[in-house]
ZAVEXDO-267128 format. One record per residue (C-alpha): residue number from 1; residue in one letter; y, z, x. Coordinates in steps of 0.5 Angstrom, whole numbers, plus 500, padded with zeros to 3 digits. Layout:
   i aa  py  pz  px
 NUM  A   Y   Z   X
...
//
This chain:
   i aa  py  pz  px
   1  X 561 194 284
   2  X 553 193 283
   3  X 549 198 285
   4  X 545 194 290
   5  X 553 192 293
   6  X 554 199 292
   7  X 549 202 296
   8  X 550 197 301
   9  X 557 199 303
  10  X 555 206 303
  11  X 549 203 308
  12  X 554 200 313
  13  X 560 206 312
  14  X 554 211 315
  15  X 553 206 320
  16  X 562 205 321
  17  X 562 214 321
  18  X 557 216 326
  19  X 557 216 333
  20  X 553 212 336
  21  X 547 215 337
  22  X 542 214 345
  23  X 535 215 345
  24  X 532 221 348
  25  X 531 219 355
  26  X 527 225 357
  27  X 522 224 351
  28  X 522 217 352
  29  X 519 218 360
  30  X 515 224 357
  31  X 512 220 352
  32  X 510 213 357
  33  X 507 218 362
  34  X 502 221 356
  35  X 501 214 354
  36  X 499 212 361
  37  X 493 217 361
  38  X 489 213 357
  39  X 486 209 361
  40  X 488 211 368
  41  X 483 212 373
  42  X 479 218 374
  43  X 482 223 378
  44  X 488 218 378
  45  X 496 219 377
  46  X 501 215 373
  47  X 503 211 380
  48  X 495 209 380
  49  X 497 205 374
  50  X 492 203 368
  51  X 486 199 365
  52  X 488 200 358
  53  X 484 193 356
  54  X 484 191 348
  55  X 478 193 344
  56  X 476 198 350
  57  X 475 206 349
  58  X 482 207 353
  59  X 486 203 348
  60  X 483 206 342
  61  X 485 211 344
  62  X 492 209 346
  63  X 493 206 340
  64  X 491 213 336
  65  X 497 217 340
  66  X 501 211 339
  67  X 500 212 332
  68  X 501 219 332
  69  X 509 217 336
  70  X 510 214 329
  71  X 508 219 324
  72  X 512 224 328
  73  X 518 218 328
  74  X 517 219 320
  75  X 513 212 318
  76  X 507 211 316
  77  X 503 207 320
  78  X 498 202 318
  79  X 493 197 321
  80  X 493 189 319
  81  X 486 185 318
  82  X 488 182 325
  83  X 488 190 329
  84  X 496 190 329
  85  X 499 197 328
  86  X 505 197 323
  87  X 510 202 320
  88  X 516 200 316
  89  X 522 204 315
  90  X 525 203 308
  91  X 533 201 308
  92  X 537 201 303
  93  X 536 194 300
  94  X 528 194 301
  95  X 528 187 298
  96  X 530 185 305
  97  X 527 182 311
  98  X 526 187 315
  99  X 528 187 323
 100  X 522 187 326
 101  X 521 189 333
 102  X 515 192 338
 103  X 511 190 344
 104  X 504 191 346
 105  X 500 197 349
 106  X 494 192 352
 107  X 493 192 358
 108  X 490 188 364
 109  X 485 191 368
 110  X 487 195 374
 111  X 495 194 371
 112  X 501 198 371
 113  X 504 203 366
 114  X 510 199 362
 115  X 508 192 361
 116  X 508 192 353
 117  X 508 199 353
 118  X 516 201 354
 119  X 517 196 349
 120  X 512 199 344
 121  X 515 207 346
 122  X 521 204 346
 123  X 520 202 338
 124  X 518 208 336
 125  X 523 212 340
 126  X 528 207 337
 127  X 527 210 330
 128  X 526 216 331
 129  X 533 217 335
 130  X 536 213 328
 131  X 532 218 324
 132  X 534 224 328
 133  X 542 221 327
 134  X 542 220 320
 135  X 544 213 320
 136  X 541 209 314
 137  X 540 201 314
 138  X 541 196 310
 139  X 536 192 311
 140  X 528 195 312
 141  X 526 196 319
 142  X 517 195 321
 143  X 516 197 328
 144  X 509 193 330
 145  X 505 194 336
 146  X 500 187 337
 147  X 493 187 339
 148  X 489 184 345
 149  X 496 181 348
 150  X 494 181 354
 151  X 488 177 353
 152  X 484 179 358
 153  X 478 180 352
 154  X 475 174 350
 155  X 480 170 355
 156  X 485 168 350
 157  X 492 172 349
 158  X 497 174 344
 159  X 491 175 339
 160  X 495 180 335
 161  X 501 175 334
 162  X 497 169 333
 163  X 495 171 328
 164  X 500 173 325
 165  X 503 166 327
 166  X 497 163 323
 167  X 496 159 330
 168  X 488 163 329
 169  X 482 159 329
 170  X 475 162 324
 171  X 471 160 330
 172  X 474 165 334
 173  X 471 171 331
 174  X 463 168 333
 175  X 466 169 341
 176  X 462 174 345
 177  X 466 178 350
 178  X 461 183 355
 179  X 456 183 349
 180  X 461 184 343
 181  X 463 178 338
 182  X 471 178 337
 183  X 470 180 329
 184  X 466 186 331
 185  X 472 188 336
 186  X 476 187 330
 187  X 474 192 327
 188  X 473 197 333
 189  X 481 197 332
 190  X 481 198 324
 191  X 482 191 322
 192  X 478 186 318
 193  X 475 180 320
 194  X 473 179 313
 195  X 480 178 311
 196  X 484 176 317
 197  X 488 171 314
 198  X 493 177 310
 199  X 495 178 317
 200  X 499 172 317
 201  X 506 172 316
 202  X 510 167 312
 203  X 517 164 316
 204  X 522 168 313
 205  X 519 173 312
 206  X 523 178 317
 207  X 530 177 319
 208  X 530 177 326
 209  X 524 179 332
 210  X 527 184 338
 211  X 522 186 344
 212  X 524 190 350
 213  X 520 188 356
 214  X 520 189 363
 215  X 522 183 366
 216  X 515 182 371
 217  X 519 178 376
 218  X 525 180 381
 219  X 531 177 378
 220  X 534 182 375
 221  X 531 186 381
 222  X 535 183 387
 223  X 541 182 384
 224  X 543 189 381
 225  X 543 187 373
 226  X 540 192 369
 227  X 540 188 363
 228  X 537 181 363
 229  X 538 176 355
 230  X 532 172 355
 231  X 533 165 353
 232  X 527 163 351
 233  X 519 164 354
 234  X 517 157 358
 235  X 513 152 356
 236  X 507 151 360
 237  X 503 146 361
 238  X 496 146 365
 239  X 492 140 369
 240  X 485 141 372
 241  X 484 136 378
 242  X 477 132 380
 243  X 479 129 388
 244  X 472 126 390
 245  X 470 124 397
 246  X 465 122 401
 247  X 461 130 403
 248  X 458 127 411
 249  X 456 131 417
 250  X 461 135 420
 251  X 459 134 428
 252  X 457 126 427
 253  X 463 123 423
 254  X 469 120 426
 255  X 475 123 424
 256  X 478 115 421
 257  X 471 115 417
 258  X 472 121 413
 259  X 473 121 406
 260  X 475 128 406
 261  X 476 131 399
 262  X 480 138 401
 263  X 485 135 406
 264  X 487 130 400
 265  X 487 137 395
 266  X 491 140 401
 267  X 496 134 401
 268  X 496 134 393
 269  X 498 142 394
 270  X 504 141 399
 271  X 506 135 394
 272  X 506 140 388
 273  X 510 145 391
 274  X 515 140 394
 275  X 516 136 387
 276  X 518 143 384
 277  X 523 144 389
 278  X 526 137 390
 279  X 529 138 382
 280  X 535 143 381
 281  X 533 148 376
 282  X 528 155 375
 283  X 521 150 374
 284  X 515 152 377
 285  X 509 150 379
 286  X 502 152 382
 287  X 497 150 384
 288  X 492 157 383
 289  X 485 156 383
 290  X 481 151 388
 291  X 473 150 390
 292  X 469 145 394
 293  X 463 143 394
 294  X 458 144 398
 295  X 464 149 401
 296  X 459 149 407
 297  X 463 149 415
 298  X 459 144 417
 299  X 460 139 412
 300  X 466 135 411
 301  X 467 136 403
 302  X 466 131 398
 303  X 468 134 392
 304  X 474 139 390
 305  X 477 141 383
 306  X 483 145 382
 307  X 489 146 378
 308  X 497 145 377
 309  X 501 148 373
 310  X 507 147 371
 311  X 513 151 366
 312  X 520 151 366
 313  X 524 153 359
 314  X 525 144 358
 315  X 517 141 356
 316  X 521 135 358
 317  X 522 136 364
 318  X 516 139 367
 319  X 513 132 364
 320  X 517 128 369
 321  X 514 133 374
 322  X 508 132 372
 323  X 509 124 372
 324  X 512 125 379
 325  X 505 128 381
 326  X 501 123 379
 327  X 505 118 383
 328  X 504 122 389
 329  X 497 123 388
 330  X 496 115 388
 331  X 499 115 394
 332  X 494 121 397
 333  X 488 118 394
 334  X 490 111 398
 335  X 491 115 404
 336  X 485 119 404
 337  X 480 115 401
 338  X 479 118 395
 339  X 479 118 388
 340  X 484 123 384
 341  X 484 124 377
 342  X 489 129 374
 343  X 487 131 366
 344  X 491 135 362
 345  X 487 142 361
 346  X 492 146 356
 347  X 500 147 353
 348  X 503 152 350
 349  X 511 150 348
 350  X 517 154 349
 351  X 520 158 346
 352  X 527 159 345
 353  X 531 166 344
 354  X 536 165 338
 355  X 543 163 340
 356  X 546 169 335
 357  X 541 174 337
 358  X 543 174 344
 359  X 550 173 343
 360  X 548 180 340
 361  X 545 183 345
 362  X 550 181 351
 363  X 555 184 346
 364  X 551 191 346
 365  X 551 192 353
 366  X 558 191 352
 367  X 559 196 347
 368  X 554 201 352
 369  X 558 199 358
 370  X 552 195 361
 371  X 552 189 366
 372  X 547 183 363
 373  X 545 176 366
 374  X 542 170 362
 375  X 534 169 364
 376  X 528 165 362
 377  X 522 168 361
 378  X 516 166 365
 379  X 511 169 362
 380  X 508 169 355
 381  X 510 174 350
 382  X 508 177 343
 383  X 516 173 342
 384  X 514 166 342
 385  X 509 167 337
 386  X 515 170 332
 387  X 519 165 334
 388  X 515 159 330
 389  X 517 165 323
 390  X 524 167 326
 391  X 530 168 330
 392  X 527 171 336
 393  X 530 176 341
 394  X 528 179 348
 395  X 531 184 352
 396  X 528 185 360
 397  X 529 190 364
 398  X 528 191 372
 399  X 522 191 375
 400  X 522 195 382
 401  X 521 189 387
 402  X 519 183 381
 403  X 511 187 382
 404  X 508 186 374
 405  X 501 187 372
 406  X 499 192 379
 407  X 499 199 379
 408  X 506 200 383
 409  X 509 196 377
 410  X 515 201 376
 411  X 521 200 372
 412  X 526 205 373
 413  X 526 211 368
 414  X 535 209 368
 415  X 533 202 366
 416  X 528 204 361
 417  X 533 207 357
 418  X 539 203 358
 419  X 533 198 356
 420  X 531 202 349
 421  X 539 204 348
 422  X 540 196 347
 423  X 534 195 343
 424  X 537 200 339
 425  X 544 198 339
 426  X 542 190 337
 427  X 537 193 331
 428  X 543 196 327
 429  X 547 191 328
 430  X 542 186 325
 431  X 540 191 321
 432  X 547 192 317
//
């Protein structure tokens, strides 16, 4: 037997020999409350939620103790060109793609205390537990925590990962974001502009990608489920809509004369949400932003721009809902005496969680004892970036009354480690 194979078995025997080893619950709520305390409001408690935006002085500093979590986890943690925190854990074949798995620590302002954050503790905690047990991997395990994901900095997201993707623009690094230029932000982080093209990944280059997250949304909530399989993050597409009216006094132009732009957008709104409803499925659509001109109370509005967005798991099927949309407004605009123009504004493609990695999921939660359920999510994540490099997994837990990006975002102190215990299960599973 070669030496490599040798290794290899005695890798797997260990893995076989062992007990298998849980998180330490405690340290993990223990670690996510001191993480929290970057960025809280002053005189705040962990329940008054977070503002740990990307490049601030807060998420410097949450990024430090983050750091510190992994050198106590026994990894050495370094910093890409891109801002990306990264570890890695050697394995007995280190020739090896490793598994990758970690989440993100940003947050939006005025946000709660473990969106990004559980995934990111989680991760570390994970290696510490399989450091603490003894056990050795076949393959090497990298623990990463992705910059500015939220993209509240510089009105883009998923900045870290993108970068990772490729899916990076140079013209990006001249953006100003309150009186800051992107490549200046970089380098408050330890990143190099200069040099952001080394923290591109090539496909392949990891064997599999898992994140723990919570699920942002009520599902798993409402229905008792504590572990949620993700099937893959939406596609979303994103339209900005004109309507033109005629803008005429409100007190001497009869009500048949009016060409009212904000009744016609009243009507596309109500149109939107029952097209959505009408098709069988999770879709979504919405209609978020709207303003009027001259949004006077004594003029009949002549000009309203909105937006529709829509997003479902299947790309297809949101551009028959847009299709149905625009066949809906036709006839608005006829009734009301306006025009209608509907522009796309923006695409994002799904992302499709891999078969096999979900099947190793459900199968951890089957070994701990824990009830899962299929979902799509429906907001965006580090994970589609990986997805265009790798087969990609997520793993959600609850969220107390589907409440995410608030200060009362809460999940469960159960649920978190139930989460972090199936992260863990999966990553030595595919990391045997």
């Amino acid at each position: 037997m070669k030496r490599r194979q040798f290794l290899g078995a005695m890798a797997l025997a260990s893995l076989t020999r062992a007990a298998s080893p849980r998180v330490n619950a405690g340290r993990l709520r223990q670690r996510l409350e001191a993480l929290s305390v970057f960025g809280r409001p002053a005189g705040g408690a962990f329940a008054d939620g977070v503002s740990r935006v990307a490049y601030s002085d807060a998420d410097v500093a949450g990024r430090r103790y983050a750091m510190s979590l992994m050198e106590t986890a026994g990894l050495k943690p370094r910093i890409d060109a891109a801002g990306n925190i990264v570890a890695r854990r050697q394995g007995v074949d280190s020739s090896l793609p490793p598994v990758l798995f970690g989440s993100h620590i940003d947050s939006v302002p005025n946000g709660g205390n473990f969106d990004g954050d559980l995934g990111s503790v989680g991760a570390i905690e994970v290696v510490q537990t399989i450091r603490e047990a003894g056990l050795v991997t076949r393959r090497p395990l990298e623990v990463v925590i992705w910059s500015n994901e939220e993209g509240v900095a510089f009105n883009n997201g998923l900045y870290g990962s993108r970068a990772a993707a490729g899916d990076f623009a140079a013209a990006e690094l001249d953006l100003v974001w309150n009186g800051m230029k992107q490549a200046d932000a970089i380098r408050k982080l330890g990143g190099n502009p200069e040099r952001i093209a080394d923290a591109r990944r090539t496909p392949g280059s990891f064997h599999c990608y898992l994140e723990l997250h919570i699920e942002q949304g009520g599902t798993l909530d409402k229905a008792g489920v504590p572990i949620g399989v993700v099937e893959g993050i939406v596609a979303i597409d994103r339209y900005d809509v004109e309507i033109r009216g005629v803008a005429n006094h409100a007190g001497t132009t009869p009500m048949p004369d009016r060409r009212d732009a904000l009744l016609a957008a009243s009507h596309l709104t109500i149109a939107v949400n029952d097209v959505v409803r009408r098709e069988p499925g999770r879709q979504v659509g919405t209609v978020g932003q709207l303003s009027v001109t001259p949004n006077a109370a004594n003029v009949v509005p002549g000009l309203v721009r909105m937006t529709i967005e829509l997003r479902d798991l299947s790309a297809e099927k949101i551009a028959k809902l847009a299709e149905e949309i625009r066949t809906r407004a036709k006839a608005i605009a006829a009734q009301t005496g306006t025009e209608i123009t509907i522009r796309p504004a923006a695409h994002h493609d799904s992302a499709l969680a891999s078969p096999e990695i979900q099947k190793s999921i459900e199968a951890a939660c089957a070994r701990l004892g824990l009830q899962s359920k299929r979902l799509p999510s429906g907001a965006g994540h580090d994970a589609q970036m990986m997805a265009r490099l790798g087969p990609m997994g997520m793993i959600f837990v609850p969220s107390v009354d589907g409440i995410s990006h608030a200060p009362k975002e809460f999940s469960r102190w159960e649920d978190c480690a139930n989460g972090a215990n199936v992260l863990l299960e999966t990553v030595l599973e595919r990391a045997s």
